[in-house]
PDB file as gemmi writes it, atoms N, CA and C in Angstrom:
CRYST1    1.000    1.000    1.000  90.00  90.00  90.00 P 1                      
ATOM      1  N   UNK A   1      54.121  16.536  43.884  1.00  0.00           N  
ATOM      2  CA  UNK A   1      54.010  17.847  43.258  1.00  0.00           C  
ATOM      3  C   UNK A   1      52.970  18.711  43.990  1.00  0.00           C  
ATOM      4  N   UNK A   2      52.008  18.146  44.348  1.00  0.00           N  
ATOM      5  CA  UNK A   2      50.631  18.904  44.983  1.00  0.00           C  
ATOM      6  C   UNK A   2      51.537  19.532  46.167  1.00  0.00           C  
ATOM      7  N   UNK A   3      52.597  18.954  46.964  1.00  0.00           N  
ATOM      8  CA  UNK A   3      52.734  19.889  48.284  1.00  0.00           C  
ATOM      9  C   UNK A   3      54.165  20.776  47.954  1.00  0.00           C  
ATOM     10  N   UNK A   4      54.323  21.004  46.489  1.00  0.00           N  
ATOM     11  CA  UNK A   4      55.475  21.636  46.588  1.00  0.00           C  
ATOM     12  C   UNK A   4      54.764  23.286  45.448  1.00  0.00           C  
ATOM     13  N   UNK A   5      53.373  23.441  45.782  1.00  0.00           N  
ATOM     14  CA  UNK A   5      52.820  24.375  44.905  1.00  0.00           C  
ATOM     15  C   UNK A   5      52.071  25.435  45.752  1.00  0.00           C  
ATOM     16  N   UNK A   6      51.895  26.739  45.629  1.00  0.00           N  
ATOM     17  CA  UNK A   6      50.775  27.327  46.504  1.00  0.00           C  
ATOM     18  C   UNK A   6      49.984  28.678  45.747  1.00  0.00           C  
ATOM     19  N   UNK A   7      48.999  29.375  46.615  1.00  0.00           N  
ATOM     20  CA  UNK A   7      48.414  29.341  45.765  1.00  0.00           C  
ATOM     21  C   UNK A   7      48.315  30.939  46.137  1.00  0.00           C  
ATOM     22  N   UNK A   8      48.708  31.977  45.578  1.00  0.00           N  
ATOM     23  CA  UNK A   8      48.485  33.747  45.577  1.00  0.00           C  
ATOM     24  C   UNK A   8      47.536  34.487  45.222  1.00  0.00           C  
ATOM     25  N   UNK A   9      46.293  34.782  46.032  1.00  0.00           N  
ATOM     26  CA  UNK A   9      45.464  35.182  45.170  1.00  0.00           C  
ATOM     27  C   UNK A   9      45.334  36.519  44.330  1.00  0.00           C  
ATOM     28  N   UNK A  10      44.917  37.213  43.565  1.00  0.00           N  
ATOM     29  CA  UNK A  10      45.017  38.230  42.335  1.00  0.00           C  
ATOM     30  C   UNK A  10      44.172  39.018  42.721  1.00  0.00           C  
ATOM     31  N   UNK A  11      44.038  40.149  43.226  1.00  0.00           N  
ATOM     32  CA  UNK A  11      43.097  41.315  43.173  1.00  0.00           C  
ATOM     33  C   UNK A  11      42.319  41.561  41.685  1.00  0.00           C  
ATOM     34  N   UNK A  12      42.737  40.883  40.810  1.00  0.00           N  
ATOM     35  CA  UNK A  12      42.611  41.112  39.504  1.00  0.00           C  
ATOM     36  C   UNK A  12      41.447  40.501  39.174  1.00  0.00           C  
ATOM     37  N   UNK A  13      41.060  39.316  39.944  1.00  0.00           N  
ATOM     38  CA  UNK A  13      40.068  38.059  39.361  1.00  0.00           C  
ATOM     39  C   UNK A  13      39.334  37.991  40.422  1.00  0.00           C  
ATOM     40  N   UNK A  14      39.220  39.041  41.320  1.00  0.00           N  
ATOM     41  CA  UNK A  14      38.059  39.206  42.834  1.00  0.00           C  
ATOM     42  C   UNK A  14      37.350  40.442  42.250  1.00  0.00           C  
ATOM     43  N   UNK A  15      36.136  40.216  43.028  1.00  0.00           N  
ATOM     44  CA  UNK A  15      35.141  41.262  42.776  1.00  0.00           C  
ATOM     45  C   UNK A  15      35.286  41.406  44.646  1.00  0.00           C  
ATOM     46  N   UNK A  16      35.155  40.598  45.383  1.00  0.00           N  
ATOM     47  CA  UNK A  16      35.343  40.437  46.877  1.00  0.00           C  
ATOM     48  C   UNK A  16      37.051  40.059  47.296  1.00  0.00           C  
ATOM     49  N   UNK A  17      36.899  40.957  48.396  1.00  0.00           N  
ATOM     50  CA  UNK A  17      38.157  40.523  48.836  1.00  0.00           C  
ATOM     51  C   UNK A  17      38.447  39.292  49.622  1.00  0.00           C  
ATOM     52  N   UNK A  18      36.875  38.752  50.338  1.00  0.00           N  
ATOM     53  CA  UNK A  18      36.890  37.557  51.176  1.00  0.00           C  
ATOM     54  C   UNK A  18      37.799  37.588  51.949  1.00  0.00           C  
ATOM     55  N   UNK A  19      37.973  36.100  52.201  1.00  0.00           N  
ATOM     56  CA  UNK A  19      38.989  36.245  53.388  1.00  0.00           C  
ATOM     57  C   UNK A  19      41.076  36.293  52.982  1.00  0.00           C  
ATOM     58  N   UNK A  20      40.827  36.716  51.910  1.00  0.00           N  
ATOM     59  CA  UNK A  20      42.041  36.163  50.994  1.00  0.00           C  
ATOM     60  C   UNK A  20      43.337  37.224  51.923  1.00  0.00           C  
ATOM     61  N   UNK A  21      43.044  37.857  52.529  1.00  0.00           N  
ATOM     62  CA  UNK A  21      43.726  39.314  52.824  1.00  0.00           C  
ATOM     63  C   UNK A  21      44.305  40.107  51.809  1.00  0.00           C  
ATOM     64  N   UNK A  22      43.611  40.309  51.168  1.00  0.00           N  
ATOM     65  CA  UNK A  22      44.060  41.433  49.741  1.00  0.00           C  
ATOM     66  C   UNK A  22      43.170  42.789  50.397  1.00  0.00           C  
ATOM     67  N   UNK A  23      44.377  43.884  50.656  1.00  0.00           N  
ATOM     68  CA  UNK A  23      43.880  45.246  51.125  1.00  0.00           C  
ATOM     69  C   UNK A  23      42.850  45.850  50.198  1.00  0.00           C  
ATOM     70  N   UNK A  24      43.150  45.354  49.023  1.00  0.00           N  
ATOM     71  CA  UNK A  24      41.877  45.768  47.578  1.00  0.00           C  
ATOM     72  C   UNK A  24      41.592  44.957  46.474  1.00  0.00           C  
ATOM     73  N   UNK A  25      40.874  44.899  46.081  1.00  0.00           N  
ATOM     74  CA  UNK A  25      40.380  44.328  44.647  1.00  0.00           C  
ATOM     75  C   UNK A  25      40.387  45.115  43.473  1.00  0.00           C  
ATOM     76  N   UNK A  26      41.051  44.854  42.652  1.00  0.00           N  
ATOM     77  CA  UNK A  26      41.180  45.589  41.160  1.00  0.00           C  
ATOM     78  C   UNK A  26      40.477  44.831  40.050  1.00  0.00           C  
ATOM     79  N   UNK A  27      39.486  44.589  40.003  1.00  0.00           N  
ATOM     80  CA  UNK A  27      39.566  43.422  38.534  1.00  0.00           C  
ATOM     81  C   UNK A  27      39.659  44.289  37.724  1.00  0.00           C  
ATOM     82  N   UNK A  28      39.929  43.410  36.105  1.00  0.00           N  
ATOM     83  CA  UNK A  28      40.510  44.162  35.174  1.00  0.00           C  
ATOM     84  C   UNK A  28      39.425  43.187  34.317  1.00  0.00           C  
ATOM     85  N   UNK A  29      38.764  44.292  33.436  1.00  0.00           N  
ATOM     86  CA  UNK A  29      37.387  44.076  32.553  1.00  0.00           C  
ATOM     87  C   UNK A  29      37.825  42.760  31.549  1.00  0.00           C  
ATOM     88  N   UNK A  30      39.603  42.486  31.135  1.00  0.00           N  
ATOM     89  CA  UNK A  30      39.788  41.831  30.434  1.00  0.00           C  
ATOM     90  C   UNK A  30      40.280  40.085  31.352  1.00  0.00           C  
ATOM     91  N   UNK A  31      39.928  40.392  32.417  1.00  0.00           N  
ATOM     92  CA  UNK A  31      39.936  39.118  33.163  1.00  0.00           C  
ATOM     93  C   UNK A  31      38.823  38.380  33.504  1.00  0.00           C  
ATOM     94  N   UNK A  32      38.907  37.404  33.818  1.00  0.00           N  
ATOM     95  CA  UNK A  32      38.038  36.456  34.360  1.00  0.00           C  
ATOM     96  C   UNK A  32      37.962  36.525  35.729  1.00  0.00           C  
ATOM     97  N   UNK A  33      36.475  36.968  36.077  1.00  0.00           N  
ATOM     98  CA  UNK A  33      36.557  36.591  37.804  1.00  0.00           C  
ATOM     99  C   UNK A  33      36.291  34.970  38.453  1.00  0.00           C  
ATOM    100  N   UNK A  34      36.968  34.739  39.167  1.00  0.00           N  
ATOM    101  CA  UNK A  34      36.482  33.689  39.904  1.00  0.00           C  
ATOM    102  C   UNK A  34      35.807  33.751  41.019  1.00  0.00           C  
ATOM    103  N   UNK A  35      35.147  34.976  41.778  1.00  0.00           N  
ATOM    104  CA  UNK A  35      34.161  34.945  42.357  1.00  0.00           C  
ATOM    105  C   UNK A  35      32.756  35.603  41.565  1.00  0.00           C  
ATOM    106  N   UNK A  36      33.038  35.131  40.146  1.00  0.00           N  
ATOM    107  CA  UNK A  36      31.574  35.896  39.447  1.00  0.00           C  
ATOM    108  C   UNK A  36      30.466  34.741  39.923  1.00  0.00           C  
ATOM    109  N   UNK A  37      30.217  34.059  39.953  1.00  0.00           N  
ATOM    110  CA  UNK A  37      28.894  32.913  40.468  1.00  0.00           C  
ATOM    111  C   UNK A  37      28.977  33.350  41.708  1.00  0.00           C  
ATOM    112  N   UNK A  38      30.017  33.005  43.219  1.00  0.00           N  
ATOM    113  CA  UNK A  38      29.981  32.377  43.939  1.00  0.00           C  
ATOM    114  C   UNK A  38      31.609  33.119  44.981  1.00  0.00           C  
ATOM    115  N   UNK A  39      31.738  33.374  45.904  1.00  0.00           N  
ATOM    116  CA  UNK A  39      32.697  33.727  47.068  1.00  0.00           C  
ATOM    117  C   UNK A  39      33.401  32.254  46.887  1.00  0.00           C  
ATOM    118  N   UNK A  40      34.766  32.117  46.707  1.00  0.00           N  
ATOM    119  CA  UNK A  40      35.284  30.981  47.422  1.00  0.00           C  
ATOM    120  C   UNK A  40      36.138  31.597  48.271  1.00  0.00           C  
ATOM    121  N   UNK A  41      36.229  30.908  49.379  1.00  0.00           N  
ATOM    122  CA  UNK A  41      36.902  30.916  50.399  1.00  0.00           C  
ATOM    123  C   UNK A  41      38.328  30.636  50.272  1.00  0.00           C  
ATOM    124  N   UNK A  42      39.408  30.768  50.892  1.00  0.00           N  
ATOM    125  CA  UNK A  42      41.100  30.997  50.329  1.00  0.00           C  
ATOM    126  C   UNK A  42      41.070  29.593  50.652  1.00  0.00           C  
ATOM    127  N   UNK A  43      40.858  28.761  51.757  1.00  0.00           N  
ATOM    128  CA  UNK A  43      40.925  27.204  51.720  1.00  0.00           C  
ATOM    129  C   UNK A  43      40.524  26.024  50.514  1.00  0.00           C  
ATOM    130  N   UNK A  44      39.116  26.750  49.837  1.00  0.00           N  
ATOM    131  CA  UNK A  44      38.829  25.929  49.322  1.00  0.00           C  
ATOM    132  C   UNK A  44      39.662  26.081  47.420  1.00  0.00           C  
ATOM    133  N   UNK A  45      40.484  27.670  47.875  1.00  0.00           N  
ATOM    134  CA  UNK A  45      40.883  27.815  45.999  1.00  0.00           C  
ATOM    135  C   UNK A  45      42.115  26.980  46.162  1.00  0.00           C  
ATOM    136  N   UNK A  46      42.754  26.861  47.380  1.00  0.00           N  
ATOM    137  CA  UNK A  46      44.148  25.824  47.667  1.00  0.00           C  
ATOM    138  C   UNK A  46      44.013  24.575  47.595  1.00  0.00           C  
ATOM    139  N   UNK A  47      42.275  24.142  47.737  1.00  0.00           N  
ATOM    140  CA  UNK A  47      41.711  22.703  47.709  1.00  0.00           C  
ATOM    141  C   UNK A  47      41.829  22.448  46.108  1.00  0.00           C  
ATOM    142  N   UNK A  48      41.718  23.002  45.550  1.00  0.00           N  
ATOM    143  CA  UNK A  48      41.521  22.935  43.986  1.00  0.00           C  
ATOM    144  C   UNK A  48      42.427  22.965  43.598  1.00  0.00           C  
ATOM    145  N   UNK A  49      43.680  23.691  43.872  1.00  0.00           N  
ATOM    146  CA  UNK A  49      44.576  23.253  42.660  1.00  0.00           C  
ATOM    147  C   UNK A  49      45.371  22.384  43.992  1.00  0.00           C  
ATOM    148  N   UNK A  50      44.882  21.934  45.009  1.00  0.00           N  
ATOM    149  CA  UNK A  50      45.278  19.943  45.218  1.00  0.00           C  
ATOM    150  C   UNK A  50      45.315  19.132  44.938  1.00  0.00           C  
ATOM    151  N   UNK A  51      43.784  19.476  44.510  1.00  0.00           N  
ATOM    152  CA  UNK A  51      42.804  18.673  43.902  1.00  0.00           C  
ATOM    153  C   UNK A  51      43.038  18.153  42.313  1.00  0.00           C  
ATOM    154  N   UNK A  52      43.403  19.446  41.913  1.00  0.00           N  
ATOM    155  CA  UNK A  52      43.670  19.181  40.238  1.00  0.00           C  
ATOM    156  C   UNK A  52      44.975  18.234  40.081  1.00  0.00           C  
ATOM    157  N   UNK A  53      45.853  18.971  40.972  1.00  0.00           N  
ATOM    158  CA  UNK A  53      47.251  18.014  40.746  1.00  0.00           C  
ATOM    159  C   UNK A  53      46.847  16.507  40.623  1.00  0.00           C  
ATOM    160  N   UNK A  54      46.467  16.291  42.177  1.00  0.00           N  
ATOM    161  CA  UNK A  54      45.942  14.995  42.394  1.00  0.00           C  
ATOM    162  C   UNK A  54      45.438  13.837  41.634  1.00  0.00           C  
ATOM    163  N   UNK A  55      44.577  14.596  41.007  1.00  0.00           N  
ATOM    164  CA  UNK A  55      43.477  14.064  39.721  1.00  0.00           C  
ATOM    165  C   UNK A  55      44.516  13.990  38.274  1.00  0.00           C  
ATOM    166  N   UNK A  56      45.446  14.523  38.303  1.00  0.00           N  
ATOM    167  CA  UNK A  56      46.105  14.772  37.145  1.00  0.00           C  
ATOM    168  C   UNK A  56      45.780  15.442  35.906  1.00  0.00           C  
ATOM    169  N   UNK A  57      45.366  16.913  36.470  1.00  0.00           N  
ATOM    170  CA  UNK A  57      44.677  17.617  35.605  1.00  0.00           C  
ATOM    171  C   UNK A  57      45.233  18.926  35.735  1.00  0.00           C  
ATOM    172  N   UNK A  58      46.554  18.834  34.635  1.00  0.00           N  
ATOM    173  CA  UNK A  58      47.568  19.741  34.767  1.00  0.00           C  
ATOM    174  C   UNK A  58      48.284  19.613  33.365  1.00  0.00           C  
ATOM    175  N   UNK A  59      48.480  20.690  32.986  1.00  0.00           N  
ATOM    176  CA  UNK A  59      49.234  20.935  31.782  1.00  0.00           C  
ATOM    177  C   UNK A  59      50.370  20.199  31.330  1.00  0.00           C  
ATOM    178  N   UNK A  60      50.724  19.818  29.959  1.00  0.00           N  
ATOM    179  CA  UNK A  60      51.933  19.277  30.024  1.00  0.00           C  
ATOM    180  C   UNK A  60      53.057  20.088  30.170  1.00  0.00           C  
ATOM    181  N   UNK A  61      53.092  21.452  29.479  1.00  0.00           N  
ATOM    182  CA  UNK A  61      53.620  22.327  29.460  1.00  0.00           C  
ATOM    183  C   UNK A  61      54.146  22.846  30.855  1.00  0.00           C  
ATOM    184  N   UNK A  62      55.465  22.954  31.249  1.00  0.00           N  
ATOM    185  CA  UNK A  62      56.143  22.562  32.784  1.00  0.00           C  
ATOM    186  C   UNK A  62      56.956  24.340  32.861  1.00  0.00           C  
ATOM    187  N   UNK A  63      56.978  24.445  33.981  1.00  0.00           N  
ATOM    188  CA  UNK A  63      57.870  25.970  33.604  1.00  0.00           C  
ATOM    189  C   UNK A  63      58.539  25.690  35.484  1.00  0.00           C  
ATOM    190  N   UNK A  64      59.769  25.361  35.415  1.00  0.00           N  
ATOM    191  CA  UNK A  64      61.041  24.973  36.610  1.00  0.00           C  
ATOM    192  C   UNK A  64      60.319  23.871  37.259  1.00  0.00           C  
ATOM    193  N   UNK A  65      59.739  22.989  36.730  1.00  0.00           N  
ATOM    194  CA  UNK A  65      59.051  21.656  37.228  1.00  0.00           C  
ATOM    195  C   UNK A  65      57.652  21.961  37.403  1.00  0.00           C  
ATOM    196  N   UNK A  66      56.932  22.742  37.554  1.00  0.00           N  
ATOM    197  CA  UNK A  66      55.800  23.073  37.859  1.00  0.00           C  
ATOM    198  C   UNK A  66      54.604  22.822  36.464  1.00  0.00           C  
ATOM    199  N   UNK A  67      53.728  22.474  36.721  1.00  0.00           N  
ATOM    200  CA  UNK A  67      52.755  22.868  35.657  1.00  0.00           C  
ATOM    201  C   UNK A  67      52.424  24.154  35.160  1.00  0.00           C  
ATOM    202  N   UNK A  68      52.244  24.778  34.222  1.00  0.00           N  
ATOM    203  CA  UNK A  68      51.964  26.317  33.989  1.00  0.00           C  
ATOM    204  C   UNK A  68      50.523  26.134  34.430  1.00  0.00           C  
ATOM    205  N   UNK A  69      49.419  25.113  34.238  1.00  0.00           N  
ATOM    206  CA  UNK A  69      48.206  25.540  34.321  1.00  0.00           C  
ATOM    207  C   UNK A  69      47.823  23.937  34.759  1.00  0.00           C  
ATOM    208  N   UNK A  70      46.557  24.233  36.078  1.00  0.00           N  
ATOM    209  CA  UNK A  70      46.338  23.055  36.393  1.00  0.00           C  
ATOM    210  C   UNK A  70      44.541  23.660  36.783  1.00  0.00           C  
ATOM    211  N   UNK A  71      44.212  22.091  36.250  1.00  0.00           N  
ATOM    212  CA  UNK A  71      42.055  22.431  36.430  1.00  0.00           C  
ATOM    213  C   UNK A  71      41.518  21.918  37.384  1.00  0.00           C  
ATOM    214  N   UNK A  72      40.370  22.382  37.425  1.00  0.00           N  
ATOM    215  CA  UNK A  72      39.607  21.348  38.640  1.00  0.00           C  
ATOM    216  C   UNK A  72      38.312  21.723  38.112  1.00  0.00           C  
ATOM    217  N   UNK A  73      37.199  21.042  38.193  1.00  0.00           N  
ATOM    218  CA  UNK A  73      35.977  21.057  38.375  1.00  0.00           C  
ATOM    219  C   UNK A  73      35.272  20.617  39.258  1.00  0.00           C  
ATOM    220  N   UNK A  74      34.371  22.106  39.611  1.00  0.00           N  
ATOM    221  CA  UNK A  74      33.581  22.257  41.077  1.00  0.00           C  
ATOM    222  C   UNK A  74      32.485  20.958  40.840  1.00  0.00           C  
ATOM    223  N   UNK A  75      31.386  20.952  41.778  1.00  0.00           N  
ATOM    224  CA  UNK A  75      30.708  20.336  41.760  1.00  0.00           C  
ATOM    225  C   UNK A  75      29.257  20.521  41.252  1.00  0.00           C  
ATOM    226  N   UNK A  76      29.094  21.798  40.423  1.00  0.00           N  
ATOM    227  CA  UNK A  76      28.069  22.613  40.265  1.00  0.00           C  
ATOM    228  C   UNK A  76      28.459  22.518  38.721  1.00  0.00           C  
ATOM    229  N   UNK A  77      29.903  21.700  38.439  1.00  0.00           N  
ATOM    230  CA  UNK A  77      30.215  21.960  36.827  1.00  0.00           C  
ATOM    231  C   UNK A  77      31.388  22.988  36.501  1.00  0.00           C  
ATOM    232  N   UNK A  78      31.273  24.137  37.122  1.00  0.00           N  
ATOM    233  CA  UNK A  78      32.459  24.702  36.677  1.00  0.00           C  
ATOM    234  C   UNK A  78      33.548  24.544  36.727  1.00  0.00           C  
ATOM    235  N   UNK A  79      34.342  25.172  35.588  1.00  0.00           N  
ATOM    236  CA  UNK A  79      36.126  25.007  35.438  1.00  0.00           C  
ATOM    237  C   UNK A  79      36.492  26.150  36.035  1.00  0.00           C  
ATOM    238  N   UNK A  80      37.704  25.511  36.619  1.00  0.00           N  
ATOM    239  CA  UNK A  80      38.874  26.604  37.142  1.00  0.00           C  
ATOM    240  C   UNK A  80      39.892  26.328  36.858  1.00  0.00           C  
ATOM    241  N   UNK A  81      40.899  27.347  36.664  1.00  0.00           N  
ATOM    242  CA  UNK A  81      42.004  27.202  36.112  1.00  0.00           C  
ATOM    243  C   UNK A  81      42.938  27.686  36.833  1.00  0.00           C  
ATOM    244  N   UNK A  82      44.295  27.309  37.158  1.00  0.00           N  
ATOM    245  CA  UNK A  82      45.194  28.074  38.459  1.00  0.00           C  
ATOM    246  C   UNK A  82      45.988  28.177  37.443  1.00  0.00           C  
ATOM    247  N   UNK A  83      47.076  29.195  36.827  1.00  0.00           N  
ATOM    248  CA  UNK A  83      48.068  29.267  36.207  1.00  0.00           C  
ATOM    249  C   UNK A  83      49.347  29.977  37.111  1.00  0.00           C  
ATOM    250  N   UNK A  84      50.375  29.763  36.703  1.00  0.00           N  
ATOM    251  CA  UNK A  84      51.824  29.950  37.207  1.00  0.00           C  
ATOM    252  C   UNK A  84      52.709  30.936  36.094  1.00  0.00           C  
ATOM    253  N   UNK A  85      53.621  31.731  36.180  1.00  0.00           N  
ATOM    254  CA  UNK A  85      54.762  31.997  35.412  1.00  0.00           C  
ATOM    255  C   UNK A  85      55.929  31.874  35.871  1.00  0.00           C  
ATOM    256  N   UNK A  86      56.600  32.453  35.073  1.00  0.00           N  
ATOM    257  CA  UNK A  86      58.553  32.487  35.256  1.00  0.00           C  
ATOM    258  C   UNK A  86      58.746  33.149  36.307  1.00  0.00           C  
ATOM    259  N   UNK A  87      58.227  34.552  36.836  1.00  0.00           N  
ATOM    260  CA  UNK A  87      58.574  34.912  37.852  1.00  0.00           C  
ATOM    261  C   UNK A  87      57.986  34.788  39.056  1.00  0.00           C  
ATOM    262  N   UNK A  88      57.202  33.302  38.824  1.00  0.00           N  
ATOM    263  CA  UNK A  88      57.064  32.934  40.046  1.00  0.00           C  
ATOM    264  C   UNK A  88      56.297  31.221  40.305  1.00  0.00           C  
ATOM    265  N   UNK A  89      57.544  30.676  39.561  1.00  0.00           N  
ATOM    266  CA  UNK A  89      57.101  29.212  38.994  1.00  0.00           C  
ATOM    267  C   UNK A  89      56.449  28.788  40.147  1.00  0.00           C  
ATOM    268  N   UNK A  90      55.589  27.778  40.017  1.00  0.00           N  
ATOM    269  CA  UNK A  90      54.939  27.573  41.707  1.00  0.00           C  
ATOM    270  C   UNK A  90      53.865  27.942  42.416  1.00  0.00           C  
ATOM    271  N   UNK A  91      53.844  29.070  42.178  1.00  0.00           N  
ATOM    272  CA  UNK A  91      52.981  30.295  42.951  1.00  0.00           C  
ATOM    273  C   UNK A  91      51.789  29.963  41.770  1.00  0.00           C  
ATOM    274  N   UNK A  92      50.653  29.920  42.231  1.00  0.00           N  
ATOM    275  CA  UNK A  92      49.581  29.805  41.135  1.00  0.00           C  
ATOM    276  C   UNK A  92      48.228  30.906  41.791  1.00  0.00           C  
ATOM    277  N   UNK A  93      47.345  31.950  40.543  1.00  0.00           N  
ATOM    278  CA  UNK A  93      46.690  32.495  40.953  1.00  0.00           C  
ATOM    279  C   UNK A  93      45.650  31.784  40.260  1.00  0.00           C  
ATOM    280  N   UNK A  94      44.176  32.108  40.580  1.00  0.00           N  
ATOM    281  CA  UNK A  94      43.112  30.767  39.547  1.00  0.00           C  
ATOM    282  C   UNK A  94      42.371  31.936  39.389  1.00  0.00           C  
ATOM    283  N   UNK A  95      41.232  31.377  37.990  1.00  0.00           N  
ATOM    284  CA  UNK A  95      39.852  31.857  37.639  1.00  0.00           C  
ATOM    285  C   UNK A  95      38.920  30.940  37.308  1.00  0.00           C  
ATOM    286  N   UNK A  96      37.887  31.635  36.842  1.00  0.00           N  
ATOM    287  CA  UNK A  96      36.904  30.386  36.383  1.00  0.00           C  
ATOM    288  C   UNK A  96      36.993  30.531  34.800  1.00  0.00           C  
ATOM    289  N   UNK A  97      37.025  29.567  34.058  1.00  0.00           N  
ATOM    290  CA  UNK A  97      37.154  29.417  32.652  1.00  0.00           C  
ATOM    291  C   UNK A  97      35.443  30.169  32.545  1.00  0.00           C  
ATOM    292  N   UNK A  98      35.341  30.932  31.545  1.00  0.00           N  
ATOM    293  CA  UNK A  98      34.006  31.571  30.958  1.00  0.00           C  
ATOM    294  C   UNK A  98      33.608  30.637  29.990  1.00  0.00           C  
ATOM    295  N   UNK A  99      31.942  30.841  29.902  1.00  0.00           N  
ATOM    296  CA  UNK A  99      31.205  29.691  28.816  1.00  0.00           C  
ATOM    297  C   UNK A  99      31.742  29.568  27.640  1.00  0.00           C  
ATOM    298  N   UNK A 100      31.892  30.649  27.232  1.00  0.00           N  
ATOM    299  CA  UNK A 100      32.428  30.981  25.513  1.00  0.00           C  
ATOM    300  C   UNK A 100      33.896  30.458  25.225  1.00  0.00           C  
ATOM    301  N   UNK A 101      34.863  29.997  26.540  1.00  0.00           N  
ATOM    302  CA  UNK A 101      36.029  29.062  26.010  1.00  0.00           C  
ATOM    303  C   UNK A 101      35.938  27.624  25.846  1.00  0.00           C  
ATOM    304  N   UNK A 102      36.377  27.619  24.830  1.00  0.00           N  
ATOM    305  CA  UNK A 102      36.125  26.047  24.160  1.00  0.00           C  
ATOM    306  C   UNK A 102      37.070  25.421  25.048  1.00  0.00           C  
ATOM    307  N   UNK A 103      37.990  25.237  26.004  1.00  0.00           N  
ATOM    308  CA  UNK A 103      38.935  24.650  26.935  1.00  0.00           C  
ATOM    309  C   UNK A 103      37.809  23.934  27.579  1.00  0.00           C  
ATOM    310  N   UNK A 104      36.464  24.868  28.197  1.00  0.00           N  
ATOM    311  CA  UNK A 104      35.899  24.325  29.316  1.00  0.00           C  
ATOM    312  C   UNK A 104      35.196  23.088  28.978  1.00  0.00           C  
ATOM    313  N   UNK A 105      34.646  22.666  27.985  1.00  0.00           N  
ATOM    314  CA  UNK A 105      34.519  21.195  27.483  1.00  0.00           C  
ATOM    315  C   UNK A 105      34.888  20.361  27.969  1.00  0.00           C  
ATOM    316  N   UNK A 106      36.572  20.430  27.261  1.00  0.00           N  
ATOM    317  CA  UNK A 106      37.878  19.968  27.018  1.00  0.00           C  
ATOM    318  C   UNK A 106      37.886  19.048  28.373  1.00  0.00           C  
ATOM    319  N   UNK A 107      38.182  20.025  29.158  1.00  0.00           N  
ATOM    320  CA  UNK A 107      38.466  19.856  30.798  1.00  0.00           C  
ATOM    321  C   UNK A 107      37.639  19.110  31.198  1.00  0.00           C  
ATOM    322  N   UNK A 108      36.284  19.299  31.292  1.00  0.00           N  
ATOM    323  CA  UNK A 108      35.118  18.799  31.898  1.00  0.00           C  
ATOM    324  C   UNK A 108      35.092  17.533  31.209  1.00  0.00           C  
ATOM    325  N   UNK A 109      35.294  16.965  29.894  1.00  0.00           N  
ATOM    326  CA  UNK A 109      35.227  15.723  29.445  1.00  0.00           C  
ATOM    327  C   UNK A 109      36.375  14.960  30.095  1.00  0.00           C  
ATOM    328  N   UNK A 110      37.797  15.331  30.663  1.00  0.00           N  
ATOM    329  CA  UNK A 110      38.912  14.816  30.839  1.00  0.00           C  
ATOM    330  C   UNK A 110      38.601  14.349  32.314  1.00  0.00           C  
ATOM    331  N   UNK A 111      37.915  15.665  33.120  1.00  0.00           N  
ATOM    332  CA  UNK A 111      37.989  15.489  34.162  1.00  0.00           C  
ATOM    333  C   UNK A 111      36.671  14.085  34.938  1.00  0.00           C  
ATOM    334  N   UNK A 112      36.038  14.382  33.939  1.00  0.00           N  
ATOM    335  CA  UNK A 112      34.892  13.370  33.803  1.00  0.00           C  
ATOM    336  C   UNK A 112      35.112  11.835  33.601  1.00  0.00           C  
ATOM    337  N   UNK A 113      36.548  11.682  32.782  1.00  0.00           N  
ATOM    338  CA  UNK A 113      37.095  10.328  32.704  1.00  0.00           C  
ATOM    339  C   UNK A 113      37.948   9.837  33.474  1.00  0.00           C  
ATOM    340  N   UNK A 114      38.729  10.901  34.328  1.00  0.00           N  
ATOM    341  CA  UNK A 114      39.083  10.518  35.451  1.00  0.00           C  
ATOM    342  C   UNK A 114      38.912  10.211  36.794  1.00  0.00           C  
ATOM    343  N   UNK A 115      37.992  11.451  37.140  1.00  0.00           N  
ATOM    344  CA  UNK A 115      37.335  11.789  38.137  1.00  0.00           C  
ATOM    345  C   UNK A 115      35.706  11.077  37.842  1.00  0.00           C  
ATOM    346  N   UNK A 116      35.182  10.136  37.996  1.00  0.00           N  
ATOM    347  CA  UNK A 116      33.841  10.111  37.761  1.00  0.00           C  
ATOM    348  C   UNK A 116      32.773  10.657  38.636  1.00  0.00           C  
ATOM    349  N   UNK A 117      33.307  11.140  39.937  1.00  0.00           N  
ATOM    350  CA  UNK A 117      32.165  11.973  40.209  1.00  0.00           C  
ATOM    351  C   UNK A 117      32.462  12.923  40.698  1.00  0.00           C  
ATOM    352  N   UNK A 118      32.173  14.435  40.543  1.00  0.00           N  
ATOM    353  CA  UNK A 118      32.439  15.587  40.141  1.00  0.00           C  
ATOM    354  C   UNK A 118      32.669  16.018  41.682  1.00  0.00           C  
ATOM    355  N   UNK A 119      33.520  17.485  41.520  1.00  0.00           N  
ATOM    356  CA  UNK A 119      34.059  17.875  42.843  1.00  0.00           C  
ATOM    357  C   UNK A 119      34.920  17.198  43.561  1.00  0.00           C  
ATOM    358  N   UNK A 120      34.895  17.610  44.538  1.00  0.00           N  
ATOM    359  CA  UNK A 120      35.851  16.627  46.178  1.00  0.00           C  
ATOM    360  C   UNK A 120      35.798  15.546  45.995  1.00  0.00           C  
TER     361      UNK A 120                                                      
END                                                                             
């Protein structure tokens, strides 16, 4: 599953355009950025939802075989989340889960029982 997924990034959830080649950045006040801490680099947001597959830290919820939503946790602790839709099963854009969602726990305890030591 990990090599049949990729990963689009969102002008929506950048404050930076980095190296992603997005001509602009739009975030939208009601999104989550995933470069609010920290720049990731377009290699390392494709490492993550590898990574998540890998680890088995992916939704049950399937939309044309794909996971709708798959996690990873960095090595600093944070959650990220890559999600997918219908019109474009597959294609996954990510953010960072914010403190105030009770998911990020969730994740971090799961990923913690699988993964015992955090990150890569």
């Amino acid at each position: 599953m990990a090599k049949q997924v990729t990963y689009a990034p969102s002008g929506h959830h950048k404050r930076f355009p980095a190296d992603y080649g997005l001509d602009r950045v739009n975030p939208r006040p009601t999104k989550s950025l995933c470069d609010m801490l920290r720049i990731i680099p377009l290699e390392e947001a494709r490492t993550m939802i590898q990574k998540g597959i890998l680890r088995g830290m992916f939704s049950d919820h399937f939309l044309n075989e794909h996971p709708k939503y798959i996690w990873y946790v960095a090595e600093d602790g944070e959650v990220y989340e890559a999600k997918t839709d219908l019109t474009t099963p597959g294609v996954y854009h990510g953010y960072r889960l914010e403190e105030e969602d009770n998911l990020r726990e969730y994740i971090k305890q799961n990923w913690k029982s699988r993964c015992p030591t955090p990150g890569p």
